[in-house]
N, C-alpha and C positions, 0 to 999 in steps of 0.2 A: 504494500500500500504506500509506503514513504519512496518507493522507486518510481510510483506511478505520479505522485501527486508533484513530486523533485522533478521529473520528466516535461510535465505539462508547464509544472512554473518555469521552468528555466527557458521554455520559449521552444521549443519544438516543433516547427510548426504542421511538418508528417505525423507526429504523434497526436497533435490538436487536432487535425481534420480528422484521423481515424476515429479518436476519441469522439467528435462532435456529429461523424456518420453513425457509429453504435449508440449514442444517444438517439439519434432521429430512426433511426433502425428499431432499438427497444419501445420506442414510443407507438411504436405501430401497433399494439391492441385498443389504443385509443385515438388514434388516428382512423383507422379500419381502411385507409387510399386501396391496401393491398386487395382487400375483400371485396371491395366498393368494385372493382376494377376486374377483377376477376369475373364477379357475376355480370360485370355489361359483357364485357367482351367473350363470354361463354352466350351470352343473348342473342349478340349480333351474327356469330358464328357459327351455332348448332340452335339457336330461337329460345324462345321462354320455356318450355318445358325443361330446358335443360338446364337453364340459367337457377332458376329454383333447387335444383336438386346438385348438379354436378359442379356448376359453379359454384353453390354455398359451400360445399364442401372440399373443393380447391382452393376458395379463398383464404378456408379456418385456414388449409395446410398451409398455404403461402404467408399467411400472416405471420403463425408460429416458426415460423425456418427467418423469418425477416425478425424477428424478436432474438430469437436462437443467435441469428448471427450479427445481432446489435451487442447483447451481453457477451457474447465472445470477441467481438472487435473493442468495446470499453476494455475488459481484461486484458486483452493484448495492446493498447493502444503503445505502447513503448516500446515494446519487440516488433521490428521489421518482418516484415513485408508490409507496406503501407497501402498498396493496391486492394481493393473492394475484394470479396472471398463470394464464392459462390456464385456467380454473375452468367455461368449458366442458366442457373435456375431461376433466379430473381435480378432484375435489373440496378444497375446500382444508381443510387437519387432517391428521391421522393416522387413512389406510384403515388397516380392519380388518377381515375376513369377521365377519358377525354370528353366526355360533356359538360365537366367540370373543374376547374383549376381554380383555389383559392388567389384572391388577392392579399395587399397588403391591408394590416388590420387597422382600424379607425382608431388610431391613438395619435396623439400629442408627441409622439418620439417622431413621429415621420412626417407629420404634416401640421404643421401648427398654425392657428389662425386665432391669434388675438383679438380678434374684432368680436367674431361671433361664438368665442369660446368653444367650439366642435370644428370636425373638418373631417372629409369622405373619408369614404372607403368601405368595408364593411363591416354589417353590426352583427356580433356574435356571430363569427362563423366555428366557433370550436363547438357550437351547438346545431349546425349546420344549417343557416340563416345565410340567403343569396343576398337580400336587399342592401345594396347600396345606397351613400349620401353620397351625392352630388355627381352620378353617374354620368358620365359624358360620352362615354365611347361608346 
């Protein structure tokens, strides 16, 4: 533990990204992109009856192997090889179904407007809310 945490502070920045992909990798039971994504794209390519059944159950696995290899990339972030692990099976990045791609989120870090005290973007999407302020595009 005092190798891993020595590793990150001292500025590594191989060991930071691996470390900060096995974060975003372990987060995915709560994300669910991988599941979300598996059932369209089992929809669009074998239809709904399959999407229900075959997809939901490809998704759990894909989810669990992307968790699996979030907590094994955190543990290893110090030890080289710094490249993504298992990228046959799971793409490396943040899945997403392509009928949907989060924006950036409606906070004060990214877009400040002192005038009107708020400023766009969207509201509650870790609760999976599309609607936008001050949608333009």
């Amino acid at each position: 533990m005092v190798l891993l945490i020595g590793g990150i502070a001292a500025g590594c920045a191989n060991a930071e990204k691996k470390f900060g992909r096995g974060l975003s990798n372990a987060m995915e039971p709560i994300r669910l992109g991988e599941f979300r994504r598996n059932i369209e794209q089992t929809a669009i390519f074998y239809g709904p009856e399959a999407a229900y059944t075959t997809g939901f159950i490809g998704g759990i696995n894909k989810t669990l192997v992307r968790t699996g290899v979030g907590v094994y990339e955190m543990v290893t972030c110090a030890i080289p090889s710094y490249d993504p692990v298992l990228t046959n099976y799971i793409v490396p990045g943040t899945p997403y179904p392509d009928n949907y791609r989060p924006d950036i989120v409606a906070d004060s870090m990214f877009a400040t407007d002192t005038n009107l005290r708020f400023s766009g973007g969207e509201v509650l999407p870790i609760l999976g809310s599309r609607f936008k302020i001050f949608d333009s595009r």
